[in-house]
TIVOTOR-871552 format. One record per atom (N, C-alpha, C): residue in three letters; z, y, x; atom name. Coordinates in pm, 1 decimal. Each point is the difference from the previous one (the first is absolute). Last residue first. Example, Ala and Ser with C-alpha at 12.3 -4.5 7.8 and 13.67 -1.06 7.14 Angstrom:
TIVOTOR-871552
+-----+----------+----------+----------+------+
| res |        Z |        Y |        X | atom |
+-----+----------+----------+----------+------+
| SER |    708.0 |   -225.0 |   1285.0 |    N |
| SER |      6.0 |    119.0 |     82.0 |   CA |
| SER |     73.0 |    109.0 |    -77.0 |    C |
| ALA |     -7.0 |   -572.0 |     29.0 |    N |
| ALA |      0.0 |    119.0 |    -89.0 |   CA |
| ALA |      0.0 |    120.0 |     90.0 |    C |
+-----+----------+----------+----------+------+
end
This chain:
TIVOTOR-871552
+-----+----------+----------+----------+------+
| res |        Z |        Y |        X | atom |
+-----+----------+----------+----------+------+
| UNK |   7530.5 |   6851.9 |  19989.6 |    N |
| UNK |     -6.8 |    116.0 |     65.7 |   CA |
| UNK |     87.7 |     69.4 |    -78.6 |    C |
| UNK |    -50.1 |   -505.6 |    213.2 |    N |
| UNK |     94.8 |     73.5 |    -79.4 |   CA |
| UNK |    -72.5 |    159.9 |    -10.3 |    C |
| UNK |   -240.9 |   -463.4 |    185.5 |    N |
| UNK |     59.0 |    133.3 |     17.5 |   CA |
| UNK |     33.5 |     49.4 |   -100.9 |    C |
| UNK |   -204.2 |   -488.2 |    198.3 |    N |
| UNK |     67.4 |     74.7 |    -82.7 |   CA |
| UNK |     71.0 |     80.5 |     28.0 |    C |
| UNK |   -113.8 |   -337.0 |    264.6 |    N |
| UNK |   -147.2 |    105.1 |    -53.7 |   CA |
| UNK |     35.6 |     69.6 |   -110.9 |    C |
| UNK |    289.5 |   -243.0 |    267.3 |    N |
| UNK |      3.4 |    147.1 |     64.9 |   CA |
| UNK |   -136.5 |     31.9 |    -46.6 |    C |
| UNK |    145.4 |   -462.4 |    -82.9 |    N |
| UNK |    113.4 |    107.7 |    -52.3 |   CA |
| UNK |    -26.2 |    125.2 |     59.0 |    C |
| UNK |   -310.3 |   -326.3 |    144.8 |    N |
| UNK |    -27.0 |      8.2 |   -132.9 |   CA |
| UNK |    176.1 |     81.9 |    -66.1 |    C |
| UNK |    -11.1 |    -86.3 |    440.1 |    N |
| UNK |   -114.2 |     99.4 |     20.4 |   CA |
| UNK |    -21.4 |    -11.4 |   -173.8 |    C |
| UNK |    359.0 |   -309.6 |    136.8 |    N |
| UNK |     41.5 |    154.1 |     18.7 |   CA |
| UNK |   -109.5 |    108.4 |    -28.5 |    C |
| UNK |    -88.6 |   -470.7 |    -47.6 |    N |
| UNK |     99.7 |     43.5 |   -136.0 |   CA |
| UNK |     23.0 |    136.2 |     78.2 |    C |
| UNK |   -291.1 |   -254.5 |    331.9 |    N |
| UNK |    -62.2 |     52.0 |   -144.4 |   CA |
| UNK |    134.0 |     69.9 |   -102.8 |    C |
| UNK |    102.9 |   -290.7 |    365.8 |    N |
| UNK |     -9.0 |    151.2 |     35.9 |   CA |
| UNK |    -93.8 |     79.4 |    -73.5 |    C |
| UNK |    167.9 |   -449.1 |   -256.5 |    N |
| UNK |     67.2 |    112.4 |    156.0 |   CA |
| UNK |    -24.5 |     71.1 |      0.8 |    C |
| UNK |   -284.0 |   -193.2 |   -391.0 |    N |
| UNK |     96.4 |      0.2 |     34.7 |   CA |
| UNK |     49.2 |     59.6 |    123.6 |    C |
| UNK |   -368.6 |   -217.3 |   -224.8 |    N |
| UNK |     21.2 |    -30.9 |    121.1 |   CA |
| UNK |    185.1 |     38.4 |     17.2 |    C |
| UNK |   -305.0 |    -99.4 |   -511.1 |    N |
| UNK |     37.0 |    112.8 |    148.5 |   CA |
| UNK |     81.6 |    -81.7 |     82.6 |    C |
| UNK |   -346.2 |   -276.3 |   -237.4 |    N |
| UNK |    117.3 |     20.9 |    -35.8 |   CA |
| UNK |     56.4 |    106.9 |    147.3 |    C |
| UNK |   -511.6 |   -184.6 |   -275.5 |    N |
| UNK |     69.3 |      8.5 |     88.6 |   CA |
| UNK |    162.2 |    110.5 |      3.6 |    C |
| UNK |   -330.3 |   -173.1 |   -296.3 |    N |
| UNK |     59.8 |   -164.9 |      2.8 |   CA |
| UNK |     95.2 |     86.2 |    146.0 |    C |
| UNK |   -302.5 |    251.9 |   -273.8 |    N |
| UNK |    113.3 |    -19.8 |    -90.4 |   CA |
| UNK |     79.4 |    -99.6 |     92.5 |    C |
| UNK |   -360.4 |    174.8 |    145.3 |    N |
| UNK |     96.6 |    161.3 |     18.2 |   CA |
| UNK |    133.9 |    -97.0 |    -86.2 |    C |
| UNK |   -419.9 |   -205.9 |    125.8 |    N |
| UNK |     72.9 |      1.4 |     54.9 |   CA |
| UNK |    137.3 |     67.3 |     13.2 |    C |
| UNK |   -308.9 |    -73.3 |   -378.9 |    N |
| UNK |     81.8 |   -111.6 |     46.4 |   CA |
| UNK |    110.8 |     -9.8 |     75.5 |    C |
| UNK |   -298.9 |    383.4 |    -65.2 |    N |
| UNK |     96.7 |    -11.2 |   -126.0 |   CA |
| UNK |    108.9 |   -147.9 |     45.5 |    C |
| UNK |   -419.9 |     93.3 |    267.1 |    N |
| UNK |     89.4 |    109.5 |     51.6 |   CA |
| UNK |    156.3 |    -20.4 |   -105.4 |    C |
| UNK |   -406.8 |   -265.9 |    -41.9 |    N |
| UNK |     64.1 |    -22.3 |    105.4 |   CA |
| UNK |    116.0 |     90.7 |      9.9 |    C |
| UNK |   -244.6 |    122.0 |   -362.4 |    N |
| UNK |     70.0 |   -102.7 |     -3.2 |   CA |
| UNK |     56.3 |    -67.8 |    114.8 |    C |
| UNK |   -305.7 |    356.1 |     78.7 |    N |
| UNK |    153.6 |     43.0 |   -102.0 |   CA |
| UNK |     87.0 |   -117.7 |    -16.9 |    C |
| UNK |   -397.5 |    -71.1 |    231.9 |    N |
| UNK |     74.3 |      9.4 |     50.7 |   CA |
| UNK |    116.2 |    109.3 |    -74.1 |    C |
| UNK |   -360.7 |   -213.5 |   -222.7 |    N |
| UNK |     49.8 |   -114.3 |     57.6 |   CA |
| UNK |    121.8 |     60.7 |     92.7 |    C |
| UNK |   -189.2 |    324.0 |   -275.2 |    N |
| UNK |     46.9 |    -94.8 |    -32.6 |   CA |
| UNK |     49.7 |   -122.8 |     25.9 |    C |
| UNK |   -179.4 |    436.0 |    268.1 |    N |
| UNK |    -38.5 |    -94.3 |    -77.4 |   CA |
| UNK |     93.3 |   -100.9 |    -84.4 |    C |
| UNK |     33.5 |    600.2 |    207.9 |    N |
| UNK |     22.8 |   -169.2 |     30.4 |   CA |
| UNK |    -90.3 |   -119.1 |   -107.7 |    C |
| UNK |     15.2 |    490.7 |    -30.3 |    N |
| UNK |     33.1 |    -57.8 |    154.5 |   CA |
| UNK |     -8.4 |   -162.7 |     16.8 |    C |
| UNK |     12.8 |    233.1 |   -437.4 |    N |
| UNK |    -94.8 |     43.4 |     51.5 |   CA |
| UNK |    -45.4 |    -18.6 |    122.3 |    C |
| UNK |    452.5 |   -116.6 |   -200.6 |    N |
| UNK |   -124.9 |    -79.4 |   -112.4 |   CA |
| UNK |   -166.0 |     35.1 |     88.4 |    C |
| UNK |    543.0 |     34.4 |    165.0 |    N |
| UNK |   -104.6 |     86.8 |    -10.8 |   CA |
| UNK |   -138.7 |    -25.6 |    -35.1 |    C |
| UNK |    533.2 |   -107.0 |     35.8 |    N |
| UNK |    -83.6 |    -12.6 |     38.5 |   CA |
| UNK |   -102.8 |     99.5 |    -27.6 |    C |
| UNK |    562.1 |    -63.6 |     79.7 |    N |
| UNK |   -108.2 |     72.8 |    -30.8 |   CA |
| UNK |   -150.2 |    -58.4 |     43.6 |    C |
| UNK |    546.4 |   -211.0 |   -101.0 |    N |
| UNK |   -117.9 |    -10.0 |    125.8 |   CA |
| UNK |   -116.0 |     85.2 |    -95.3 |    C |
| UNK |    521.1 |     48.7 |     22.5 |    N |
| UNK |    -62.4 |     49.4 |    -98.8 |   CA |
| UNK |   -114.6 |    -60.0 |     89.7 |    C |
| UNK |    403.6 |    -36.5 |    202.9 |    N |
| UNK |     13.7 |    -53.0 |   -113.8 |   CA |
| UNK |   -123.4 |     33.8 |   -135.5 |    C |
| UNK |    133.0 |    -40.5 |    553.1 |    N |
| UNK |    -34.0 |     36.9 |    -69.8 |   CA |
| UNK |      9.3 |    -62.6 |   -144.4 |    C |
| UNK |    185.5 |      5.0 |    480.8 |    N |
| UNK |     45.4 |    -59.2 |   -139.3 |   CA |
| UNK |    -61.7 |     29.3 |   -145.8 |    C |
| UNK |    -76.8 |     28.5 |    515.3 |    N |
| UNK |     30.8 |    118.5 |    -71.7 |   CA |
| UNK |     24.3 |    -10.0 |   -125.3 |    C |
| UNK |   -122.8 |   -341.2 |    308.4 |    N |
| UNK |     44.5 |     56.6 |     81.2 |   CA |
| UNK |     48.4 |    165.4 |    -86.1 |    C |
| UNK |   -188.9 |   -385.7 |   -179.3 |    N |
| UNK |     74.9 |   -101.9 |    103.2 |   CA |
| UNK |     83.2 |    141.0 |     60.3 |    C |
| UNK |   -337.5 |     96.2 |   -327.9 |    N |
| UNK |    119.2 |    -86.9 |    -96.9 |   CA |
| UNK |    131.1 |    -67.0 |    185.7 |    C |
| UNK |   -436.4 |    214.3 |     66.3 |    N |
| UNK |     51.4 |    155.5 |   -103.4 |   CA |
| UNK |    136.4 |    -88.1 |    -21.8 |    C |
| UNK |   -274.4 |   -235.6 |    275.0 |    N |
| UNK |     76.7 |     63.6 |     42.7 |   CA |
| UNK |     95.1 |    101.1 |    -87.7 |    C |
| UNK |   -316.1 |   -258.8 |   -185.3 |    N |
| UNK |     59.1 |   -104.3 |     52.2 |   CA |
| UNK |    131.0 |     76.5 |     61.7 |    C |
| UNK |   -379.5 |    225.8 |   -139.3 |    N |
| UNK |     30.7 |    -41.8 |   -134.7 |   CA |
| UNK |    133.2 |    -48.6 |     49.3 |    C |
| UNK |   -295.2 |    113.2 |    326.8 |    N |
| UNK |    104.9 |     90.3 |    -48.1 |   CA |
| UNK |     70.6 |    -31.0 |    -90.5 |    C |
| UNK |   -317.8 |   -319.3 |    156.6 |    N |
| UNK |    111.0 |     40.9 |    100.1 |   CA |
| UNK |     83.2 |    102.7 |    -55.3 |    C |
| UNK |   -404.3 |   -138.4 |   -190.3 |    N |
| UNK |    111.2 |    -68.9 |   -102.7 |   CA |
| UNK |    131.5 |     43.3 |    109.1 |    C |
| UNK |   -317.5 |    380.0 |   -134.5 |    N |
| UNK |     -9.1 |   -127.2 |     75.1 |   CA |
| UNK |    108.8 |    -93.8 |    -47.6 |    C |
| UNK |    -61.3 |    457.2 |   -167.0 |    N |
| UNK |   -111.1 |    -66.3 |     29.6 |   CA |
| UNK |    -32.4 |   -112.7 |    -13.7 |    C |
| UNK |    448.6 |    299.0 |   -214.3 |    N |
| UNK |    -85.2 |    -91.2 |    119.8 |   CA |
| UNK |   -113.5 |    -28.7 |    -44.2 |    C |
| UNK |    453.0 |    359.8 |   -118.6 |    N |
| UNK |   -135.0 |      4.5 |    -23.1 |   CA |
| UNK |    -66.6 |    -72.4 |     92.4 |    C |
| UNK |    500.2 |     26.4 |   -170.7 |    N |
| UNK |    -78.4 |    -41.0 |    135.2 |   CA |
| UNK |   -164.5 |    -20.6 |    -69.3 |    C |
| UNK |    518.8 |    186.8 |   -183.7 |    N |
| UNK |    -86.2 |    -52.5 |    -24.1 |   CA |
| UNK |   -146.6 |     56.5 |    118.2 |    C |
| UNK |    556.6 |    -12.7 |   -186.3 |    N |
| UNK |    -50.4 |    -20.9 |    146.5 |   CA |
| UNK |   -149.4 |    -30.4 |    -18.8 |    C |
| UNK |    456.1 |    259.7 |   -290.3 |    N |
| UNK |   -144.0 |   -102.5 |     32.9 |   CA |
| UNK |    -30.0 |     16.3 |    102.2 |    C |
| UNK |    381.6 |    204.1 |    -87.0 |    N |
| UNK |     10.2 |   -132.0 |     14.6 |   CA |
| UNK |    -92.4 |    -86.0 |      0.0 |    C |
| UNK |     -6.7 |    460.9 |   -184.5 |    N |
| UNK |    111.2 |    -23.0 |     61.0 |   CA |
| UNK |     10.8 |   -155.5 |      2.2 |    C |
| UNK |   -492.0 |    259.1 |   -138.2 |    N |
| UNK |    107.4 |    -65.2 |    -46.5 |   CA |
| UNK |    125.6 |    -41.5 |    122.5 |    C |
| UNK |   -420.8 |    157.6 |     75.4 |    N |
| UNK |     83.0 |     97.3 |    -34.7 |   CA |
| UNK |    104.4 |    -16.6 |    -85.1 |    C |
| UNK |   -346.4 |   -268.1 |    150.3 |    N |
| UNK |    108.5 |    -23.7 |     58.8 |   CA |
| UNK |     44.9 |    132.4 |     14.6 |    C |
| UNK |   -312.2 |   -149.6 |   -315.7 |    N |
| UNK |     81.3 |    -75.4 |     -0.5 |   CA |
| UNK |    153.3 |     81.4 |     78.5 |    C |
| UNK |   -434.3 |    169.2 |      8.5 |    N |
| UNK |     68.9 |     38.2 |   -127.7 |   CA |
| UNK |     92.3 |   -101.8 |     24.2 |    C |
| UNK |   -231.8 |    -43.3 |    343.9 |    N |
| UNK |     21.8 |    120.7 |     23.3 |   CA |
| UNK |    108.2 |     30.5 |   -145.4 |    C |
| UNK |   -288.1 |   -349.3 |    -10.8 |    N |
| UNK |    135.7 |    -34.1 |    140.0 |   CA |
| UNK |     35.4 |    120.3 |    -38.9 |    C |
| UNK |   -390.2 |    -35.9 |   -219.0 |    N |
| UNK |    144.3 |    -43.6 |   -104.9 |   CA |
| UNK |    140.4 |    -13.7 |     87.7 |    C |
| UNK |   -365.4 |    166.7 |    215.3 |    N |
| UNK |     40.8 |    128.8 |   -104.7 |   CA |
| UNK |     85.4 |    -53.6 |    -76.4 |    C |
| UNK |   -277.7 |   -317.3 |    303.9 |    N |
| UNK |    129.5 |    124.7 |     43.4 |   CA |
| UNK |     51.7 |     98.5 |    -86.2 |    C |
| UNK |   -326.5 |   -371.2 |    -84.8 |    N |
| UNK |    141.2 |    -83.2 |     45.8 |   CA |
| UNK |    128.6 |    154.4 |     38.6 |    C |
| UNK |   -470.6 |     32.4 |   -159.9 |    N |
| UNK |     19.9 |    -50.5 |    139.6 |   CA |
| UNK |     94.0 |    -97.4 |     40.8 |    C |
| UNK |   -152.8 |     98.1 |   -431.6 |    N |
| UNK |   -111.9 |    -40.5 |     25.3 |   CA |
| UNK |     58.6 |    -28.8 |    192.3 |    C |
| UNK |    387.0 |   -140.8 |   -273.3 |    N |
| UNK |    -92.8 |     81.8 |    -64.2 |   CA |
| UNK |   -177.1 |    -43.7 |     70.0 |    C |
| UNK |    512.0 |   -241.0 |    -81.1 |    N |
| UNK |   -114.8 |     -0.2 |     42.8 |   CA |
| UNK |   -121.8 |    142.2 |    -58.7 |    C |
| UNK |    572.3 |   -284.8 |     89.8 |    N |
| UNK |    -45.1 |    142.1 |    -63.4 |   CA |
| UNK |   -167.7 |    -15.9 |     60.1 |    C |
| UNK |    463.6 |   -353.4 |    -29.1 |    N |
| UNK |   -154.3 |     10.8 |      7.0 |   CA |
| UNK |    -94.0 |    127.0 |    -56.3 |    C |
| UNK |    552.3 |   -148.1 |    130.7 |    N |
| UNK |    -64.3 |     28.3 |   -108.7 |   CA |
| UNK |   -180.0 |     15.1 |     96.8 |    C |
| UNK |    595.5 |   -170.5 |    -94.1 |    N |
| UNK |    -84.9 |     24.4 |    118.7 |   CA |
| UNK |   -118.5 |     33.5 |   -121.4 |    C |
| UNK |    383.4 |    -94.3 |   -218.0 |    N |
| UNK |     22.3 |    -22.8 |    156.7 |   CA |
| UNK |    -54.3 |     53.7 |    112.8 |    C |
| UNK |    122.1 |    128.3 |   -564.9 |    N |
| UNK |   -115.1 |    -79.8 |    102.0 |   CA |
| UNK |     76.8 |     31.6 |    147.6 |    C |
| UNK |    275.2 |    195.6 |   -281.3 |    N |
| UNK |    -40.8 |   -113.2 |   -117.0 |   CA |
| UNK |   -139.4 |   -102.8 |     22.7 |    C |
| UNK |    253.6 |    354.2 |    250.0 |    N |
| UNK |     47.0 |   -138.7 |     31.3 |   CA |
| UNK |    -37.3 |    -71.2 |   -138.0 |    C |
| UNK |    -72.9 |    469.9 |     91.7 |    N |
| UNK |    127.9 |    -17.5 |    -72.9 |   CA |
| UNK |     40.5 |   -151.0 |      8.4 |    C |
| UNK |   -382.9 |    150.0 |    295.2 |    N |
| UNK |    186.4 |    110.8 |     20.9 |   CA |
| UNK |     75.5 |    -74.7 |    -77.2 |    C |
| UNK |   -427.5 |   -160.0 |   -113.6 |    N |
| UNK |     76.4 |    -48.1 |    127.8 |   CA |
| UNK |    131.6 |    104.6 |     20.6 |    C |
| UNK |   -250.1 |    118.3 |   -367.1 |    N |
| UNK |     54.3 |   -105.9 |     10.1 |   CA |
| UNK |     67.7 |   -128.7 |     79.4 |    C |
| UNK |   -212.7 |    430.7 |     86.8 |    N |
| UNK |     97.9 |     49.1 |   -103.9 |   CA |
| UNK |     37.0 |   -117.9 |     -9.4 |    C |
| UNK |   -360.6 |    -29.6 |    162.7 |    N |
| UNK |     98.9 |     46.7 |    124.2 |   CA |
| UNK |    121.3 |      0.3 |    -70.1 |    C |
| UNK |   -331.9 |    -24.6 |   -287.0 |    N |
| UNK |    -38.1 |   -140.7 |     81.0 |   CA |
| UNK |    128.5 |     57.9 |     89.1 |    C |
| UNK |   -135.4 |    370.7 |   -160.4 |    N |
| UNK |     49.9 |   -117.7 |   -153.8 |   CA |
| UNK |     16.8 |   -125.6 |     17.7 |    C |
| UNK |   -278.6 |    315.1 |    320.8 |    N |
| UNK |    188.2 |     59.5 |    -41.3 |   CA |
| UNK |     59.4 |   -111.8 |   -107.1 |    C |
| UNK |   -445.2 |    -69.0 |    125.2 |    N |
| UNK |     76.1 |    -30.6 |     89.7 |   CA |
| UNK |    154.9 |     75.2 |      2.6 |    C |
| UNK |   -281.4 |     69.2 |   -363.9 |    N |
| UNK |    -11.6 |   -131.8 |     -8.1 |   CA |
| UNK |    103.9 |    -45.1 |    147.0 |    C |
| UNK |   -161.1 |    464.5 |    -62.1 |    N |
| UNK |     30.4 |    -48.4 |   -122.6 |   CA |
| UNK |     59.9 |   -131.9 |     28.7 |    C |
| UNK |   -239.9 |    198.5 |    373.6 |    N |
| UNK |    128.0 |     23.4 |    -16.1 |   CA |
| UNK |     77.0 |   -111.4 |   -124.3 |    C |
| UNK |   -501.8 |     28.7 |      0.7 |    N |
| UNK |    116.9 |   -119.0 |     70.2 |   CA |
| UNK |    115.7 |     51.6 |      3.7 |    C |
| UNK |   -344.7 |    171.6 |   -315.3 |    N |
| UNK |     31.1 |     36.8 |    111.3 |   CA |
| UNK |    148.6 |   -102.0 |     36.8 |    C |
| UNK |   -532.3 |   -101.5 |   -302.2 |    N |
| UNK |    137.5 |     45.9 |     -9.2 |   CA |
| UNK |     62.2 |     64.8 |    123.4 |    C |
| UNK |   -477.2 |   -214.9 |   -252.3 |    N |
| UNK |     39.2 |     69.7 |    105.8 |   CA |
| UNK |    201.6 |     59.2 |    -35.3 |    C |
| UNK |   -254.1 |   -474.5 |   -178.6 |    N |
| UNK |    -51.6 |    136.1 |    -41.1 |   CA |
| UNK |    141.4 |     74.3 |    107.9 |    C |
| UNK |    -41.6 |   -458.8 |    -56.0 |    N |
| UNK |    -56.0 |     38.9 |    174.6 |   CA |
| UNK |    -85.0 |    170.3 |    -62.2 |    C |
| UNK |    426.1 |   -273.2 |   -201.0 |    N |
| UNK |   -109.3 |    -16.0 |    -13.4 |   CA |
| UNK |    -18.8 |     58.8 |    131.5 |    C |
| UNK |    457.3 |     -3.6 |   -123.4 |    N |
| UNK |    -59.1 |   -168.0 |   -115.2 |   CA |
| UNK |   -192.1 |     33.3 |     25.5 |    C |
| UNK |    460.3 |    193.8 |    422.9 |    N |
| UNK |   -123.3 |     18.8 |   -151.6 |   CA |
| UNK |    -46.8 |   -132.2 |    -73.5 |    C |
| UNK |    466.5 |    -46.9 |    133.1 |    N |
| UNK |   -139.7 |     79.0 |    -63.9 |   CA |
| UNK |    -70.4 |     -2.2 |    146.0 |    C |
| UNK |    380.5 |   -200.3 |    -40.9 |    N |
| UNK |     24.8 |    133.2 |     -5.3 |   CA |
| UNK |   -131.8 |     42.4 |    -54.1 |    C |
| UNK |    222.4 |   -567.3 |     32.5 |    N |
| UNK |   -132.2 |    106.4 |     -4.2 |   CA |
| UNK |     56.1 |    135.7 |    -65.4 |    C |
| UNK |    253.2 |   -415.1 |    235.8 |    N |
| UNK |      4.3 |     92.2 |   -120.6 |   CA |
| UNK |   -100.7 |     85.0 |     29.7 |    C |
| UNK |    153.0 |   -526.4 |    176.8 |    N |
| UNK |    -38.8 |     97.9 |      1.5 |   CA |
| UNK |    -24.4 |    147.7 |   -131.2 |    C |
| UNK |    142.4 |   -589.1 |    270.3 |    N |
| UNK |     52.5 |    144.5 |   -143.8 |   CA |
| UNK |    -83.7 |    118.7 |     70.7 |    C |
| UNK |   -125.0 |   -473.5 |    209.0 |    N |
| UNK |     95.5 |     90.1 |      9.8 |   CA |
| UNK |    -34.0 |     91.4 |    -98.4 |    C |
| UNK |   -212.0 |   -406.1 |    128.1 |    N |
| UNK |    132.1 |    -40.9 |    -77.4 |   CA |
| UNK |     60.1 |    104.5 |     34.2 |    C |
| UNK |   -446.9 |    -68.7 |    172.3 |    N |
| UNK |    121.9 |     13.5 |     91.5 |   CA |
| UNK |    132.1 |    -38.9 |    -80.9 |    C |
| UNK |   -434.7 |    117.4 |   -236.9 |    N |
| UNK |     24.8 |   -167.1 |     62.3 |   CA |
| UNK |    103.7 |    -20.0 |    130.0 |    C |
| UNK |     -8.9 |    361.9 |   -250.1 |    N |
| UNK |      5.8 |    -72.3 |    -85.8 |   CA |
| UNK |     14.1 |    -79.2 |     90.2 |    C |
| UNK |   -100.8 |    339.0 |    236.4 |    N |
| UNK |    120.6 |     -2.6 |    -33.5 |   CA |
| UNK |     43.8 |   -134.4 |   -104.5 |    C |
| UNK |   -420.6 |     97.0 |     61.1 |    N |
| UNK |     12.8 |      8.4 |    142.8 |   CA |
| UNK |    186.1 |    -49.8 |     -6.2 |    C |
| UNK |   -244.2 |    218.6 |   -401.7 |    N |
| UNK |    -15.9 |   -143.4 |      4.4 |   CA |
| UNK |     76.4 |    -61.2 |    142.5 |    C |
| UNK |     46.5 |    453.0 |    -12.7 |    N |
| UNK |     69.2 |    -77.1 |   -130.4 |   CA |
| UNK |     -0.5 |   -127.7 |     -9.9 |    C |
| UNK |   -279.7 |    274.4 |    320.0 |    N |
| UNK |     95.2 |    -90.3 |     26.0 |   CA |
| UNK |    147.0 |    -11.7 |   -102.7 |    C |
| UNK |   -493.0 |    143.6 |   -127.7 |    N |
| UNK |     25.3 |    -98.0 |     67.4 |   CA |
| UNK |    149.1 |    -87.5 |     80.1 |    C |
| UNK |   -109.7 |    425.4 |   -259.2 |    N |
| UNK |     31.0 |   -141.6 |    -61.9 |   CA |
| UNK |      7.6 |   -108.6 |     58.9 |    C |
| UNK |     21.4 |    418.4 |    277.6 |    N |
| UNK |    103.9 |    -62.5 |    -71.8 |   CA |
| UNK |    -14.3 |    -97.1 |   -110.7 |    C |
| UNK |   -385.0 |    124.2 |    207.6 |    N |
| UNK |    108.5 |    -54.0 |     82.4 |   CA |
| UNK |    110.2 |    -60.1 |    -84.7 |    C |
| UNK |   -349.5 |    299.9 |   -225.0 |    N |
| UNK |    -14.3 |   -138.6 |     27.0 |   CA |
| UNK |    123.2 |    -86.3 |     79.2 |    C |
| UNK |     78.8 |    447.4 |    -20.3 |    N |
| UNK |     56.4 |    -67.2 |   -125.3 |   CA |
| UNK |    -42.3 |    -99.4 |     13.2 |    C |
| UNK |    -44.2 |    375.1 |    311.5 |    N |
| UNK |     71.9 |   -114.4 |     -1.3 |   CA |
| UNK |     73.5 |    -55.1 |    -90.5 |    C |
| UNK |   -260.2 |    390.1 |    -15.1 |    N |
| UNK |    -41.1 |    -48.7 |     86.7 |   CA |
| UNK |     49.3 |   -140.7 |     60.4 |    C |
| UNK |    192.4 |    267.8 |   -394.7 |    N |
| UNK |   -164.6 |    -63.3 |    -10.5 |   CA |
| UNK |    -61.0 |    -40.8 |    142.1 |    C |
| UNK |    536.8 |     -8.4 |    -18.8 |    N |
| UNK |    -84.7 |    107.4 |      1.9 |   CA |
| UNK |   -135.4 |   -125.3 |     -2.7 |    C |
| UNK |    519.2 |   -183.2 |     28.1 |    N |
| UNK |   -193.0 |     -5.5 |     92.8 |   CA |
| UNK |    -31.4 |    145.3 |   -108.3 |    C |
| UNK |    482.1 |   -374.5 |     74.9 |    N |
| UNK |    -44.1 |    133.1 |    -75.9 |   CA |
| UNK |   -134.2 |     -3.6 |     83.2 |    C |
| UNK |    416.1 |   -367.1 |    -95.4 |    N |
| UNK |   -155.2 |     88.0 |     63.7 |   CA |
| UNK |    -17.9 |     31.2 |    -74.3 |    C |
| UNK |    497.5 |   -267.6 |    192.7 |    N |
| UNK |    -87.6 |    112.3 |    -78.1 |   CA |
| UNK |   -105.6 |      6.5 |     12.1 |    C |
| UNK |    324.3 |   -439.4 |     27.3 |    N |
| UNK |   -148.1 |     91.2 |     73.6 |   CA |
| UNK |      6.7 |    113.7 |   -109.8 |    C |
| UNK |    433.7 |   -342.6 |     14.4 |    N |
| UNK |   -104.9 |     60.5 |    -81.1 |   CA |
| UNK |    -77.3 |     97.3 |     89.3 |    C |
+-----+----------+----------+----------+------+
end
């Protein structure tokens, strides 16, 4: 199960990749927002994270206007990993080399053709693993 969550700046998106997800044949759970009237992303990217921690989603699709403020709210969550991308290279790397688990976009940055490049790629690619598993156990701090 996909989490997403988006803020008014990234609500078109996220309907979009609902559908995006449909025709992939994958589950997904919409966090909100339900419009493109103004809200604050925290809201929505805590409630989306919340459900990855508790393992009731897997992985998750957070989209605002940059992509970074929902990263930022996300990964103050213990165990999220969420990768604010451009390109489709980071998208690719966020999942091969840092296991990311939250792909952050950014409705205002980017175009649609390459969100969706970026969504495809983030889903089909599988962590790398080795000398990656030690550097993704030391991004986490106890305080």
């Amino acid at each position: 199960m996909i989490a997403l969550a988006s803020d008014h700046g990234g609500f078109r998106y996220k309907e979009r990749t609902k559908a995006l997800l449909d025709e992939l044949g994958l589950s997904w759970k919409d966090f909100g927002t339900e419009s493109e009237d103004s809200v604050d992303y925290p809201d929505f990217a805590h409630a989306a994270a919340l459900a990855i921690q508790s393992g009731a989603c897997d992985r998750g699709i957070f989209i605002c206007g940059t992509g970074i403020g929902i990263s930022l709210a996300a990964n103050r969550h213990h165990g999220i990993r969420a990768a604010a991308c451009q390109i489709p290279e980071a998208a690719r790397l966020s999942r091969l080399h840092n296991d990311a688990n939250v792909l952050a976009l950014g409705e205002r940055l980017v175009d649609w053709d390459l969100a969706e490049q970026m969504i495809r790629l983030w889903l089909e690619t599988p962590f790398e693993g080795g000398r990656h598993e030690r550097r993704i156990q030391k991004i986490e701090i106890e305080e």
